[in-house]
C-alpha positions as CSV (number, residue, x, y, z in Angstrom):
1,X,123.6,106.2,121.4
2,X,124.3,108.6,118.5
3,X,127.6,108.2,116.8
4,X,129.7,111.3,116.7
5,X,129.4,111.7,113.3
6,X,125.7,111.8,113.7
7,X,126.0,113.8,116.9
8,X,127.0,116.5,114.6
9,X,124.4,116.8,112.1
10,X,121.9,116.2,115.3
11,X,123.3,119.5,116.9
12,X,122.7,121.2,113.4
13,X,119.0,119.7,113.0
14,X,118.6,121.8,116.5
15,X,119.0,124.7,114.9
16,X,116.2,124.0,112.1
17,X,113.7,122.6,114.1
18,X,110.2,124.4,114.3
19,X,109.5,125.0,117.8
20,X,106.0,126.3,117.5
21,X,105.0,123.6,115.1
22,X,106.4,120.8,117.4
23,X,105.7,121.6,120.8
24,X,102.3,121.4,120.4
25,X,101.5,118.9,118.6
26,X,103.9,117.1,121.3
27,X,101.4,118.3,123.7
28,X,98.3,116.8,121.4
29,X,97.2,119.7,119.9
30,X,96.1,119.9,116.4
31,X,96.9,123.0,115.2
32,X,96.9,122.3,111.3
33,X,94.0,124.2,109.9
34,X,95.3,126.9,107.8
35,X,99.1,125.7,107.4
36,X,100.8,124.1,104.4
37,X,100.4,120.7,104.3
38,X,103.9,120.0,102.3
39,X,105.5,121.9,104.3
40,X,104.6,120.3,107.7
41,X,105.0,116.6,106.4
42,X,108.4,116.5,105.5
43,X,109.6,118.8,108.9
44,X,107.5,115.7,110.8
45,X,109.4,113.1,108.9
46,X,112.2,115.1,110.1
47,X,110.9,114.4,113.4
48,X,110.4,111.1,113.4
49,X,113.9,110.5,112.4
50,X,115.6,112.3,115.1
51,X,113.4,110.1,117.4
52,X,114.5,107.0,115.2
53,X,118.3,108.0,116.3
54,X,118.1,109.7,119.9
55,X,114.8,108.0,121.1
56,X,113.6,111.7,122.1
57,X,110.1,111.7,123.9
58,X,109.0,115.0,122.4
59,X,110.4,114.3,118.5
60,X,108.1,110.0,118.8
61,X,105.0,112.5,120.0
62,X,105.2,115.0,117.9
63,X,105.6,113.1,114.5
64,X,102.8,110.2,115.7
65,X,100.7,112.5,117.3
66,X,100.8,114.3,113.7
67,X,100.6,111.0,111.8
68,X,97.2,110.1,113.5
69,X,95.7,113.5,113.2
70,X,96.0,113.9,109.2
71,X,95.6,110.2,108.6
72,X,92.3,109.9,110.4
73,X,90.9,113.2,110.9
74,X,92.6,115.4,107.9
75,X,92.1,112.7,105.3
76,X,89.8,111.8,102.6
77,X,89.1,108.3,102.1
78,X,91.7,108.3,99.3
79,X,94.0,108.4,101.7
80,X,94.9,112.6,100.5
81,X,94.8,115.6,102.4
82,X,94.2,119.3,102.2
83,X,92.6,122.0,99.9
84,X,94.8,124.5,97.4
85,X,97.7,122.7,99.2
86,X,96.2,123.8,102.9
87,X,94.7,121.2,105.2
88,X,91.6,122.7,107.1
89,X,89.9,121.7,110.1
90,X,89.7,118.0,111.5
91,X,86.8,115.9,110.6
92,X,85.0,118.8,108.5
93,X,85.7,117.3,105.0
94,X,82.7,118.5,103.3
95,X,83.1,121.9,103.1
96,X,86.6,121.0,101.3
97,X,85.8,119.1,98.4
98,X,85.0,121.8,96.3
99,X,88.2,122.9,95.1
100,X,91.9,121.1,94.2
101,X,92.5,118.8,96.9
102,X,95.0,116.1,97.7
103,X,98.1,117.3,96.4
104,X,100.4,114.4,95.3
105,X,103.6,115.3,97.2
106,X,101.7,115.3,100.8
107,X,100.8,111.0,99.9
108,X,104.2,110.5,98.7
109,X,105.6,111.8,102.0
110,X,102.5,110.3,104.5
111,X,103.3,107.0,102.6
112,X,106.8,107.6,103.6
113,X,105.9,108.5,106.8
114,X,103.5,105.3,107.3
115,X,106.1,103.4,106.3
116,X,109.0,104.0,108.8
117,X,106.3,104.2,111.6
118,X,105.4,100.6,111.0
119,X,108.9,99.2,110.5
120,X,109.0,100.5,114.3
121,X,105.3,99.7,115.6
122,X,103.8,97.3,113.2
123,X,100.2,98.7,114.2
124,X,97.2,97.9,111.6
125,X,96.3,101.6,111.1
126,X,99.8,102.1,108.9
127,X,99.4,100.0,107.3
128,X,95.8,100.2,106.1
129,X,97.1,103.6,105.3
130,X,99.5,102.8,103.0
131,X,97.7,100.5,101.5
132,X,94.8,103.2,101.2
133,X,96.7,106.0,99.7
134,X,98.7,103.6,97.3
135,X,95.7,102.3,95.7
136,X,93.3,104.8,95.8
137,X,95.8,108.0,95.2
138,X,99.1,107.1,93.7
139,X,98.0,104.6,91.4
140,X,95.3,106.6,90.3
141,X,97.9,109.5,89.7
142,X,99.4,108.0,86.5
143,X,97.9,108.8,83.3
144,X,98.9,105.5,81.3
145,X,98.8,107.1,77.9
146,X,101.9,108.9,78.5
147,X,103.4,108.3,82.1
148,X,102.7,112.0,83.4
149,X,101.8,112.3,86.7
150,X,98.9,114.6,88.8
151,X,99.4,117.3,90.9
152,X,96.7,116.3,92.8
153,X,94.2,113.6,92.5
154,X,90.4,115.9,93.6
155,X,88.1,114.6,95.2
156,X,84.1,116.3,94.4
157,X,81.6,115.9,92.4
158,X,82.6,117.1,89.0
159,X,86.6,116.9,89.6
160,X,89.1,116.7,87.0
161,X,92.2,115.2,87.4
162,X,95.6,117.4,86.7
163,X,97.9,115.7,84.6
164,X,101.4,117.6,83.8
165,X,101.6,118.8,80.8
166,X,105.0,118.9,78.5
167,X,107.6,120.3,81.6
168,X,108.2,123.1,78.1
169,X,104.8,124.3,78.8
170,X,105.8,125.3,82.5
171,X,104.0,121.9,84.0
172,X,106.8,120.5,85.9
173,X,105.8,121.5,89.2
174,X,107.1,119.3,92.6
175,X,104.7,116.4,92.2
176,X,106.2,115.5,89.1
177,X,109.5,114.5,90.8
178,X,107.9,112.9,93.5
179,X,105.4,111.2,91.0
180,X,108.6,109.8,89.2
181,X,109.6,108.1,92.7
182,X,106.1,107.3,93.5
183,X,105.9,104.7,90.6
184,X,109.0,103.4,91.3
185,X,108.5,102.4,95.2
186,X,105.2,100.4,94.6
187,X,106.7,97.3,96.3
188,X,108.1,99.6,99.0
189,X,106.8,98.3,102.3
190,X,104.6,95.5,101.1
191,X,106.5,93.3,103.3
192,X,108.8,93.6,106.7
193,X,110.8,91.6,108.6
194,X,111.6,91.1,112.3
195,X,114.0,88.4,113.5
196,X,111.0,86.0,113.9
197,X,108.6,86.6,111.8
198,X,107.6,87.7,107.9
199,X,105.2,90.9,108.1
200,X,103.0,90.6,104.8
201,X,101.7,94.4,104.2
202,X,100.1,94.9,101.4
203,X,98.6,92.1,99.1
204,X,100.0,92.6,95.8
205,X,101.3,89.9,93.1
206,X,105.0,90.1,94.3
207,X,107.8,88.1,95.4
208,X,110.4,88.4,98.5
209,X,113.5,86.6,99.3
210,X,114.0,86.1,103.1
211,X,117.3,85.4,103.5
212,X,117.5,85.1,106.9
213,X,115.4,82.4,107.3
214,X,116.2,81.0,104.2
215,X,112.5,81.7,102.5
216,X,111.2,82.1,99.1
217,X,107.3,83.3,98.9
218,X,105.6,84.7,95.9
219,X,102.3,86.0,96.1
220,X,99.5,86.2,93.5
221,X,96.0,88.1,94.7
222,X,93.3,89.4,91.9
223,X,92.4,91.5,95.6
224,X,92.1,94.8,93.5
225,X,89.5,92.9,90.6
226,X,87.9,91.6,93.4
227,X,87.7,94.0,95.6
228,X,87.6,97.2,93.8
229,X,89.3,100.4,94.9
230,X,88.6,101.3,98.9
């Protein structure tokens, strides 16, 4: 049960929640097309962590339900979402790709997403996510010259990548700051523990200490040479 202390910022989430966003997709219906996909990502991470504290049957469906429909049916294979910052409808793809897609905040915040899922159901599909949108989107959304990061990363024939400019020349926009976190959580999440057993989640040349059990593992993979980007 809820601490007091929490109990009173739980009361105060109450009075922020979005009711005709959550309800629904509660009940399983993906309403998406047409709304803001940084908006609605960080309200279901919201969700997911009230569930996290109170175990609250409508918060777990709401934010999974939500996970599953952008992650497999909002998604490009990048692992991004959404056009001019909008998703559209499920499983129509094509008719987005002409255009700036896959804003760079919305994979930050699905990553994050992904993540705290699996730490509580250690199901395949979150973690092929993460691994998909970390690869294929925010490694991609460096430019290595210079560090700056991409507002999105397009996908489309033709598609240019948009690097920030000098924050002076009015650049710094939202994916900036999360870019900067981005880069700095890429051995977030490659591994989890449980009280029996080592959960290896991404394959990336890394090292973990698990002191519980009194284990040392490093890992070396060329998986990305050998492999190529998925």
């Amino acid at each position: 049960m809820p601490t007091p202390a929490i109990n009173v910022w739980l009361a105060l989430s109450d009075k922020f929640e979005h009711h005709s966003i959550v309800e629904p997709l509660a009940e399983g219906k993906d309403i998406l097309a047409g709304k803001h996909g940084n908006t609605l990502v960080p309200k279901m991470i919201g969700e997911l962590m009230r569930y996290v504290y109170t175990g609250n049957e409508i918060d777990g469906k709401a934010a999974t339900y939500f996970w599953d429909r952008v992650a497999l049916h909002h998604s490009f294979t990048t692992g991004g979402h959404g056009r001019n910052e909008y998703f559209g409808r499920p499983d129509k793809l094509n008719a987005m790709i002409e255009g700036r897609t896959c804003e760079t905040c919305n994979v930050y915040n699905m990553i994050k997403m992904s993540r705290t899922l699996f730490s509580l159901q250690p199901e395949i599909r979150y973690a092929d996510f993460h691994e998909r949108a970390l690869f294929n989107h925010i490694l991609g959304s460096i430019d290595p010259t210079d560090g700056w990061t991409c507002y999105m990363v397009p996908v489309g024939q033709g598609a240019e990548r948009e690097y920030e400019p000098n924050m002076l020349d009015g650049g710094f926009t939202c994916c900036v700051g999360s870019g900067m976190e981005s880069h700095a959580l890429h051995g977030y999440g490659l591994y989890y523990e449980s009280p029996d057993k080592l959960w290896v989640n991404i394959y990336a040349p890394s090292t973990a200490k698990w002191d519980s059990e009194g284990v040392n593992l490093a890992m070396d993979t060329d998986f990305r040479k050998a492999n190529g980007r998925r």
